[in-house]
TIFILUM-121339 format. One record per residue (C-alpha): residue number from 1; x negated, y, z. Coordinates in nm, 3 decimals, always signed. Example, Ala and Ser with C-alpha at 12.3 -4.5 7.8 and 13.67 -1.06 7.14 Angstrom:
BEGIN
> 1:-1.230:-0.450:+0.780
> 2:-1.367:-0.106:+0.714
//
This chain:
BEGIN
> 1:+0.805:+0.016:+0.131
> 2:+0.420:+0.153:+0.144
> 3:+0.236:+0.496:+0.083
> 4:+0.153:+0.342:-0.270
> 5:+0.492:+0.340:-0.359
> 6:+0.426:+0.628:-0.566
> 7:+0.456:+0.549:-0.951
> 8:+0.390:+0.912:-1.106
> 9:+0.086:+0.937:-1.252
> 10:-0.194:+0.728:-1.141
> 11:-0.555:+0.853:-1.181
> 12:-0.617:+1.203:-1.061
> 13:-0.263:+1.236:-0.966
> 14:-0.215:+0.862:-0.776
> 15:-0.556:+1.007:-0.579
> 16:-0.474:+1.349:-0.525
> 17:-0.150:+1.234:-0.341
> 18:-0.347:+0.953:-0.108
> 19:-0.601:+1.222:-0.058
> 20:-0.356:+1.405:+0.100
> 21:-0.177:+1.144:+0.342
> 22:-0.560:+1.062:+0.453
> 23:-0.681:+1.435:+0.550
> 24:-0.523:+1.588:+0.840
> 25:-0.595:+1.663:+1.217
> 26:-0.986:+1.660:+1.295
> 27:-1.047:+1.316:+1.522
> 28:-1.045:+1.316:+1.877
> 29:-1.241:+1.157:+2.084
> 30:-1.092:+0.760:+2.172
> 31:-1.043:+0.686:+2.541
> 32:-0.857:+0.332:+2.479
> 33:-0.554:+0.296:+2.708
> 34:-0.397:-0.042:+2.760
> 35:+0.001:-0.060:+2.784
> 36:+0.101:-0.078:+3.184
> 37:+0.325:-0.335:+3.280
> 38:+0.709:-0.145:+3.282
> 39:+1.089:-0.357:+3.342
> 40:+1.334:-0.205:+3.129
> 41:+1.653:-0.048:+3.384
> 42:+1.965:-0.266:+3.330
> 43:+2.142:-0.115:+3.638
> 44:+2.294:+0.223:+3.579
> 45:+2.311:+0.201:+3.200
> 46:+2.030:+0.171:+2.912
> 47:+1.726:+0.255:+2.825
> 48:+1.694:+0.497:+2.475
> 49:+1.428:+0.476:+2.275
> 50:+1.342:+0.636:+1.935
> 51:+1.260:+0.467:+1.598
> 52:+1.104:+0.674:+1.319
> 53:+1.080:+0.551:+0.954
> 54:+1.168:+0.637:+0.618
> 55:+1.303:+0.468:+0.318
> 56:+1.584:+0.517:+0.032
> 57:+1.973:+0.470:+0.119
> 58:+1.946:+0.065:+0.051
> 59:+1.604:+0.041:+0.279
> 60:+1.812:+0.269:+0.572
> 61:+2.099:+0.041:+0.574
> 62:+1.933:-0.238:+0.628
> 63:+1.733:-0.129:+0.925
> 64:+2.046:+0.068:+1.047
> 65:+2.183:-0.291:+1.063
> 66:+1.903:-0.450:+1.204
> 67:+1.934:-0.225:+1.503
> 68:+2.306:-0.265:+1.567
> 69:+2.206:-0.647:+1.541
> 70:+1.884:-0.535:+1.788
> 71:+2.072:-0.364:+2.042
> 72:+2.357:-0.657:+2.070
> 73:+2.083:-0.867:+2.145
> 74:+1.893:-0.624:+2.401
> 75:+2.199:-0.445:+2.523
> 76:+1.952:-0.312:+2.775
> 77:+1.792:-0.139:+2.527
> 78:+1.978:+0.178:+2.270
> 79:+1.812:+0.291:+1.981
> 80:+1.781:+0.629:+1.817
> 81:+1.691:+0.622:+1.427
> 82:+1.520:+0.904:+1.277
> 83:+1.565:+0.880:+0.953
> 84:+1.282:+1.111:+0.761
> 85:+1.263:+1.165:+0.372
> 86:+0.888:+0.962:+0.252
> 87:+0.757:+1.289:+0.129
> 88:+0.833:+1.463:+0.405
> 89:+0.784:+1.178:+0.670
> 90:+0.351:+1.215:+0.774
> 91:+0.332:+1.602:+0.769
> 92:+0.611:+1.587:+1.020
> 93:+0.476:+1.270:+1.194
> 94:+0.145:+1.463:+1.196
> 95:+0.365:+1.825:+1.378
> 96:+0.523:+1.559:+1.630
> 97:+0.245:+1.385:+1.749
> 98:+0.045:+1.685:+1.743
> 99:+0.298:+1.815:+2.017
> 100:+0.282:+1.519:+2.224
> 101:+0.648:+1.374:+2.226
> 102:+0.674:+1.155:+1.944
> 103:+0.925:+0.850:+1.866
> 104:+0.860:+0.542:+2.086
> 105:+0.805:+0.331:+1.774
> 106:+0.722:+0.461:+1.434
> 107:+0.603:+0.366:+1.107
> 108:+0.230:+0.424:+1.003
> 109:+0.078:+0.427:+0.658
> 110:-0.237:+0.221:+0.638
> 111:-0.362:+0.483:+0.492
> 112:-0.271:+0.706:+0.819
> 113:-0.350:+0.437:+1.080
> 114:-0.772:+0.501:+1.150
> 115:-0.686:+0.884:+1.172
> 116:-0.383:+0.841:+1.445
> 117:-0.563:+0.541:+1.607
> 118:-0.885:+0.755:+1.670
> 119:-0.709:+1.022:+1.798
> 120:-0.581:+0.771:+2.045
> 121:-0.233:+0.802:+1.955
> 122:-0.093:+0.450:+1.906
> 123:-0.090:+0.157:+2.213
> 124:-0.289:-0.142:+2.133
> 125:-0.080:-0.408:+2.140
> 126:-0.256:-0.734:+2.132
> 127:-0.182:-0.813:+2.537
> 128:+0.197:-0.808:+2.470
> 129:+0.114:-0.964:+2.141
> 130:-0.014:-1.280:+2.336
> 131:+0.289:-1.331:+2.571
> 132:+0.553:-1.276:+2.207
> 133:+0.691:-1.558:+1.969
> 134:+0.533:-1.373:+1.676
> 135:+0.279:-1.650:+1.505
> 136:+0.020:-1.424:+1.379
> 137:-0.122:-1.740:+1.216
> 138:+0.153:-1.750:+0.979
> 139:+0.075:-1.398:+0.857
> 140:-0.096:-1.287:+0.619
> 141:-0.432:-1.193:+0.747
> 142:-0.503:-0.882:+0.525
> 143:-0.150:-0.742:+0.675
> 144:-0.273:-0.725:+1.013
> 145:-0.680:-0.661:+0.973
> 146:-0.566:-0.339:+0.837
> 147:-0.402:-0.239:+1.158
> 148:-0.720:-0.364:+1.443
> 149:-0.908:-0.105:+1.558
> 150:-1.258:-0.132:+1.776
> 151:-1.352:+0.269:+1.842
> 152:-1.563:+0.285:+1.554
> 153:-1.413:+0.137:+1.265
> 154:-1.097:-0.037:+1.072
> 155:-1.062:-0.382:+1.034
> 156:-1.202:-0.542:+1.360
> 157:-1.119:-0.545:+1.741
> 158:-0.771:-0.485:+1.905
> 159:-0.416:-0.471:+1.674
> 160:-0.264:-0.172:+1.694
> 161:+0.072:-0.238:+1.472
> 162:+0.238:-0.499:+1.320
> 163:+0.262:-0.489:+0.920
> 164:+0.674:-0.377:+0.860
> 165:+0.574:-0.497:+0.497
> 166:+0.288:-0.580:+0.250
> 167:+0.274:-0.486:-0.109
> 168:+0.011:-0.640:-0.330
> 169:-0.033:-0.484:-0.681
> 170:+0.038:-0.769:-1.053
> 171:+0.164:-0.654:-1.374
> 172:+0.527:-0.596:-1.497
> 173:+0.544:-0.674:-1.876
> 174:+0.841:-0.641:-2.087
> 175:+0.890:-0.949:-2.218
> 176:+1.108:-0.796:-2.509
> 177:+0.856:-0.600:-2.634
> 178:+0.591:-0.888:-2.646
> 179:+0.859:-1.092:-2.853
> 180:+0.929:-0.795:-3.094
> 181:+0.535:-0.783:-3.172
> 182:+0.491:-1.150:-3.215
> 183:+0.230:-1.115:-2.873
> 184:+0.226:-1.450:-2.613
> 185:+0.382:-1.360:-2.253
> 186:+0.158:-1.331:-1.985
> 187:-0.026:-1.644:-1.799
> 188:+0.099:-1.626:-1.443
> 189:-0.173:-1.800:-1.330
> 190:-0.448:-1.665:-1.466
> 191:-0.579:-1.291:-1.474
> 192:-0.680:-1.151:-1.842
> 193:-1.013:-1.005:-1.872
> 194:-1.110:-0.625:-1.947
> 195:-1.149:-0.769:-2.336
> 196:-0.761:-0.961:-2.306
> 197:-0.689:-0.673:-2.138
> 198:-0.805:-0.417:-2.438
> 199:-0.663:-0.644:-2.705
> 200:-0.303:-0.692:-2.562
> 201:-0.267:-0.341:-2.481
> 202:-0.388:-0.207:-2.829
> 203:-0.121:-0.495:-3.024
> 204:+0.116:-0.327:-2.804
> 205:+0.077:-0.013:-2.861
> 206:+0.276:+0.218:-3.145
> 207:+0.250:+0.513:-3.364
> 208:+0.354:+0.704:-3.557
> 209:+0.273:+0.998:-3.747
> 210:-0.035:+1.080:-3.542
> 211:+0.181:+1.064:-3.214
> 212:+0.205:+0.718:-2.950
> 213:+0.574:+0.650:-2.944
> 214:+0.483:+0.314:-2.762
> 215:+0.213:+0.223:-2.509
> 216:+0.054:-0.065:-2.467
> 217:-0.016:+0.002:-2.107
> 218:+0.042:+0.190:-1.797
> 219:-0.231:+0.374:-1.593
> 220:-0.453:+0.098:-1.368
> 221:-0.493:+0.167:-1.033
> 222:-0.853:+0.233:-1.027
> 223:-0.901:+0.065:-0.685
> 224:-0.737:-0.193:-0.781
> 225:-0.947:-0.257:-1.125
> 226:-1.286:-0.166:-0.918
> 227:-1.226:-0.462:-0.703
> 228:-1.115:-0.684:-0.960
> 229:-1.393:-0.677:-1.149
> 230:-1.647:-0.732:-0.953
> 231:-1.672:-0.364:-0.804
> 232:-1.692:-0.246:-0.435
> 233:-1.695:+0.116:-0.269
> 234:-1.877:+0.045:+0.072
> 235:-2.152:-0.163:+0.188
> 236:-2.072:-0.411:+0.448
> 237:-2.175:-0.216:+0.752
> 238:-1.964:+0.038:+0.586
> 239:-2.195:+0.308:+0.654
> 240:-2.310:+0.371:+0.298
> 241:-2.079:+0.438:-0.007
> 242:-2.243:+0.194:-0.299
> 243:-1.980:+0.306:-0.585
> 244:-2.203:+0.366:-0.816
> 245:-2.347:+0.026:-0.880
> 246:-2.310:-0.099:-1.281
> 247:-1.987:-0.320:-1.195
> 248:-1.813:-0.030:-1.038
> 249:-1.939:+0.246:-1.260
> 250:-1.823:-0.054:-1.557
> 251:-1.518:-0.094:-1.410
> 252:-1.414:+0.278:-1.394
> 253:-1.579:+0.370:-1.747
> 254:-1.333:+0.104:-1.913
> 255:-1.027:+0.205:-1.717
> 256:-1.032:+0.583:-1.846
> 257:-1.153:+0.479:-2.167
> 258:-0.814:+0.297:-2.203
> 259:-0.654:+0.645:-2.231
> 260:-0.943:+0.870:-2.358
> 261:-1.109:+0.638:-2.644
> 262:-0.859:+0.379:-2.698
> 263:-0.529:+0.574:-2.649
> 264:-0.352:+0.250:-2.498
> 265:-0.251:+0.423:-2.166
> 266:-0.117:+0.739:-2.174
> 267:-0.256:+1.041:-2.009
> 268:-0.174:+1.251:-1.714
> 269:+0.007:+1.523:-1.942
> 270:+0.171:+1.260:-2.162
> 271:+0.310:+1.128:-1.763
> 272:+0.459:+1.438:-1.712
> 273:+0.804:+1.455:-1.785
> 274:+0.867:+1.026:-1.750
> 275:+0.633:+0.871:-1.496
> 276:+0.525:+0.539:-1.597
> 277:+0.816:+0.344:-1.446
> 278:+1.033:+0.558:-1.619
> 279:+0.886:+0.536:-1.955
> 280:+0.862:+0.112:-1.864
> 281:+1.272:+0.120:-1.796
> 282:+1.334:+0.325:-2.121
> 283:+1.116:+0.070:-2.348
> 284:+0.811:+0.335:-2.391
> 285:+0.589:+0.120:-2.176
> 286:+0.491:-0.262:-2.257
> 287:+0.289:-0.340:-1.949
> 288:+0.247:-0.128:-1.597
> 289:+0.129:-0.196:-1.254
> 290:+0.319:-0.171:-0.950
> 291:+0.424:-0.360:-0.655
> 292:+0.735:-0.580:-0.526
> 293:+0.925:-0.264:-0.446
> 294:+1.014:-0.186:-0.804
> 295:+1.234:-0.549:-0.846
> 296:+1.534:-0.409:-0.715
> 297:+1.569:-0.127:-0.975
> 298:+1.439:-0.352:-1.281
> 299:+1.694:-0.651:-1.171
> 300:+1.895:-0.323:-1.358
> 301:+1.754:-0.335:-1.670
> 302:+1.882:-0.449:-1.977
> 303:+1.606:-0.649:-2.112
> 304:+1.348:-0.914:-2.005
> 305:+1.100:-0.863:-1.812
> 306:+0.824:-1.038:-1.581
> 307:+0.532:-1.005:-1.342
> 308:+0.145:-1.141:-1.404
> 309:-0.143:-1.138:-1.200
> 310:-0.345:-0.781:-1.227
> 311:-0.683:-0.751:-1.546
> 312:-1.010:-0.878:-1.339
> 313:-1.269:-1.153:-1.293
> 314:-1.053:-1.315:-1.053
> 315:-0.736:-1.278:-0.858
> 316:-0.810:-0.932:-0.650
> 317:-0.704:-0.551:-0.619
> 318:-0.555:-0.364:-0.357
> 319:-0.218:-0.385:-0.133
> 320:-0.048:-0.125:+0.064
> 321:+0.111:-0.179:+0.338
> 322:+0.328:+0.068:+0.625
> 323:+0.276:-0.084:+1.030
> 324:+0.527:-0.054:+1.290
> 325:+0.316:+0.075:+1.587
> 326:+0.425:+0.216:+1.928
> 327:+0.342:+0.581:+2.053
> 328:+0.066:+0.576:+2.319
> 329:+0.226:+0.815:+2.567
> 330:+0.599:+0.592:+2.521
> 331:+0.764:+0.552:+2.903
> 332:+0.929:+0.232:+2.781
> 333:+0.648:-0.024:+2.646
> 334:+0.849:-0.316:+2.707
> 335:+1.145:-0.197:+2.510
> 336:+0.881:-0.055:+2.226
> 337:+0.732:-0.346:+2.176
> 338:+1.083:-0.604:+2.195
> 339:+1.193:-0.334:+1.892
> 340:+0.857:-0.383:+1.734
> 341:+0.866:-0.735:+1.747
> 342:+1.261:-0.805:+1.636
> 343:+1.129:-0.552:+1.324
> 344:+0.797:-0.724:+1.254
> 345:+0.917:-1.029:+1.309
> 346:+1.092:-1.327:+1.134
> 347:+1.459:-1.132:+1.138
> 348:+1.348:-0.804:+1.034
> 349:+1.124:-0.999:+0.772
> 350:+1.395:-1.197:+0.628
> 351:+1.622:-0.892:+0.584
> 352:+1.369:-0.688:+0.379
> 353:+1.269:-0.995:+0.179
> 354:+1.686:-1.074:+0.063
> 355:+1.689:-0.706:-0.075
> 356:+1.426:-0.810:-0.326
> 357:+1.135:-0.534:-0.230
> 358:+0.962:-0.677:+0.030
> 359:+0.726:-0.948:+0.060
> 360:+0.731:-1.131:+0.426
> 361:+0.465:-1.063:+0.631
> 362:+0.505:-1.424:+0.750
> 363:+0.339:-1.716:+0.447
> 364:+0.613:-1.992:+0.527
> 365:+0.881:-1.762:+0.446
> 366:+0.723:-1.591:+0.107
> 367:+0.752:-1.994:+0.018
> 368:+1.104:-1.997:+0.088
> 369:+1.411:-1.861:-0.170
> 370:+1.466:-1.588:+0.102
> 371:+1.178:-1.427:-0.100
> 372:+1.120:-1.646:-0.448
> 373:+1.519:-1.583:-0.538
> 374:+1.539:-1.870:-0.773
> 375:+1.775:-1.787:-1.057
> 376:+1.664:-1.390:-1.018
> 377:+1.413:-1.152:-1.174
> 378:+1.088:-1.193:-1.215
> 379:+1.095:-1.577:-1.320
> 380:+0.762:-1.600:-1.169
> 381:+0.777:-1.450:-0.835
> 382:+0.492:-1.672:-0.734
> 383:+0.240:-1.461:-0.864
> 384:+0.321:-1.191:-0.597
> 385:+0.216:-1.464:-0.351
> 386:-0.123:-1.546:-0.557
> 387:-0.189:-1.178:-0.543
> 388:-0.132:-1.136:-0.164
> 389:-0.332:-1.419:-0.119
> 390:-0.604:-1.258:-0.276
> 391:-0.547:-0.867:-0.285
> 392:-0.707:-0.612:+0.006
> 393:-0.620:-0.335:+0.208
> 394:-0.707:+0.011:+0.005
> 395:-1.055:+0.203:+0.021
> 396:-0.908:+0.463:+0.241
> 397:-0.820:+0.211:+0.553
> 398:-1.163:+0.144:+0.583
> 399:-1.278:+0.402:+0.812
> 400:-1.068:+0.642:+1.086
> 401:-1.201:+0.937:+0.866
> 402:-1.097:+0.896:+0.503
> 403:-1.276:+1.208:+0.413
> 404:-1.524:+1.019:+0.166
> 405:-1.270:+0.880:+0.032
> 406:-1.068:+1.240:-0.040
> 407:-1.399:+1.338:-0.206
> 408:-1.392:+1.053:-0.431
> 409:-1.097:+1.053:-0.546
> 410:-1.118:+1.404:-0.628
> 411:-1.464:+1.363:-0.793
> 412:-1.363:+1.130:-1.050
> 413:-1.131:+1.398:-1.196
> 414:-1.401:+1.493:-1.480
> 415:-1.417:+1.132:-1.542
> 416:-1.034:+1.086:-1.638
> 417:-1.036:+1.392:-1.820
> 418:-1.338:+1.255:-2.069
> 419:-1.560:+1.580:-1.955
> 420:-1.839:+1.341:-1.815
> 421:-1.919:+0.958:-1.772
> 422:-1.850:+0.739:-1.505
> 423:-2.223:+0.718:-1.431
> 424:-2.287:+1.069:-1.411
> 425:-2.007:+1.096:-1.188
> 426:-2.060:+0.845:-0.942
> 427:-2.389:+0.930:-0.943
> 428:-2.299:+1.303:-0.842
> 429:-2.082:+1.239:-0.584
> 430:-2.289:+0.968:-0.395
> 431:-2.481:+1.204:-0.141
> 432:-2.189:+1.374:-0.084
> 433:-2.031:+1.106:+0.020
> 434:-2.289:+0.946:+0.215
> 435:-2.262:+1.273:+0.410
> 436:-1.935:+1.270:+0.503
> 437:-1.913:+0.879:+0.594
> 438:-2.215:+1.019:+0.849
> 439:-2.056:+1.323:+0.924
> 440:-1.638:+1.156:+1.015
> 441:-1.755:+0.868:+1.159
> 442:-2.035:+0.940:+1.374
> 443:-1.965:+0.608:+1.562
> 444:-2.056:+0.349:+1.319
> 445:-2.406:+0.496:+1.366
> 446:-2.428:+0.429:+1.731
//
């Protein structure tokens, strides 16, 4: 699945671990290069090109299938899979194309993609896009924003990758647990307040002797409850950060207040030995939040569960989201992109979807029971749909230097801890981060 895969401790820790997949190589300057027109040799032999991705044993062998059932369709065409372990996969991504030889077609972390782009290291491909059978009108339009690129910022101008997946965040609740305390299940249509939010968790939550053997809740992705609520982190010409406006500074005081004043959500040290998913699959945790990649591994479980729509004012948060994208210096653009497209498209869609942790990029299939699984966990996969729908790419997409963001996240480590509020906080870190918006991307100033 996505960089935000992760399900250790959110918070500082959830930050501290984007921060570093955002930092990196200093940009280079961007000297767009369009892909040259190339015929793929079918004379003497085939043409080899190299995939790079990552993924656990279930995710490899489906794509290792996918490209035996690519290259009997394209026998032109041999594929080389480099398999690379998730934690490992961008510092090594980042060594390779730093040495100029990289895979023909990789995967790229949104999170990655305005860092790699800028450094003009990815082939826009919106001209071979054109002459394809991909619909991009059937896809979901926060999938591919994320992946345009226009010199300056994220989110406008050419397309750069297609989405491989797209994960948007909702709530897992163990619908056990809510039975055993007499509390109603979830709406699936309707998102619960910061108040309905408070009250479940704290009828949820256990104790005994002075010490939480039961929580009501997991740690909120603080993007994701920022945006929710009413929150933002940039102005619209994204050349200011405005995070410390009341909604967002709201937002963020109620979130670690969850854990510091209302001891619903545990805290980074009580994470420590059993991350949140863990302590949700051994009945510690009533409610968590997480994407569709974690249905495979609770299908496991041994008691009910089910998915609602994330805390906010509305239907919103955040959804991550990896691109398959094609190496600017490749020698073989055609065969790139006819592996980018089988992957991106409808077959490589419908393969990720059946294996229950991937949500098509494509809306008429996500409608289909390739992806709703009638009969199979969660009973109300719909709501993973509403939240796609609705859901945006993360705060660190936004611009190809994510520096800002690195100094956010970091900065609201007092804030977690209880050592000073939200306000005071946001308030702190604002010039700094105006500077280094100014500073990384010297383009939107133009």
């Amino acid at each position: 699945m996505n960089v935000s895969k992760s399900n250790s401790g959110k918070y500082l820790l959830l930050s501290l671990s984007l921060a570093l997949l955002t930092g990196g190589l200093a940009g280079c300057g961007n000297s767009k290069k369009e892909p040259e027109a190339g015929n793929i040799p079918n004379a003497e032999g085939q043409v080899t090109i190299q995939f790079a991705g990552w993924g656990d044993p279930s995710e490899k062998e489906v794509f290792t299938n996918l490209i035996q059932a690519f290259e009997k369709a394209n026998p032109a065409i041999k594929v080389d899979y480099l398999h690379i372990p998730s934690g490992d996969y961008v510092g090594k991504m980042n060594t390779i194309l730093a040495g100029g030889n990289a895979p023909d077609v990789l995967y790229v972390p949104d999170g990655d993609f305005g860092r790699w782009v800028s450094q003009d290291l990815l082939l826009p491909i919106e001209d071979l896009l054109k002459n394809s059978s991909i619909d991009t009108a059937d896809m979901w339009a926060s999938g591919l924003e994320r992946y345009r690129y226009d010199g300056s910022a994220n989110g406008q101008g050419e397309l750069y990758a297609l989405p491989k997946d797209i994960g948007p965040h909702v709530l897992y609740y163990n619908k056990d647990i809510f039975t055993k305390m007499n509390v109603p299940f979830l709406s699936a249509d309707t998102p619960m307040s910061m108040e309905q939010l408070l009250d479940t968790a704290k009828k949820l939550t256990v104790s005994k002797n002075g010490k939480t053997t039961q929580y009501g809740m997991g740690p909120v992705w603080w993007e994701d409850f920022v945006l929710a609520h009413g929150g933002s982190f940039l102005s619209d010409n994204k050349q200011e950060f405005v995070g410390n406006s009341q909604e967002t500074i709201d937002a963020l005081q109620f979130a670690a207040d969850l854990t510091n004043k209302h001891g619903v959500v545990p805290s980074s040290s009580a994470l420590k030995d059993l991350n949140d998913s863990e302590m949700f699959k051994t009945g510690k945790l009533a409610m968590m939040v997480s994407g569709r990649w974690m249905v495979p591994e609770f299908r496991k479980l041994n008691f009910d569960w089910d998915v609602a729509p994330l805390s906010g004012k509305g239907w919103g948060g955040i959804s991550g989201s990896v691109g398959l994208a094609i190496y600017s210096k490749t020698k073989h653009v055609e065969a790139a992109y006819k592996l980018v497209e089988y992957l991106g498209g409808p077959e490589g869609q419908r393969e990720q979807s059946l294996m229950g942790f991937s949500i098509p990029s494509f809306k008429s299939m996500a409608s289909t029971d390739v992806f709703l699984q009638p009969g199979q966990k969660p009973e109300h996969a719909e709501v993973f749909i509403q939240a796609v729908e609705k859901e945006v790419s993360g705060p660190w997409t936004a611009l190809p230097n994510a520096k800002w963001y690195d100094l956010l996240a970091q900065g609201l480590a007092p804030m977690w801890e209880g050592k000073k509020s939200a306000a005071d906080v946001l308030n702190d870190l604002k010039p700094k981060i105006d500077a280094a918006i100014k500073e990384g991307n010297s383009g939107l100033f133009k």
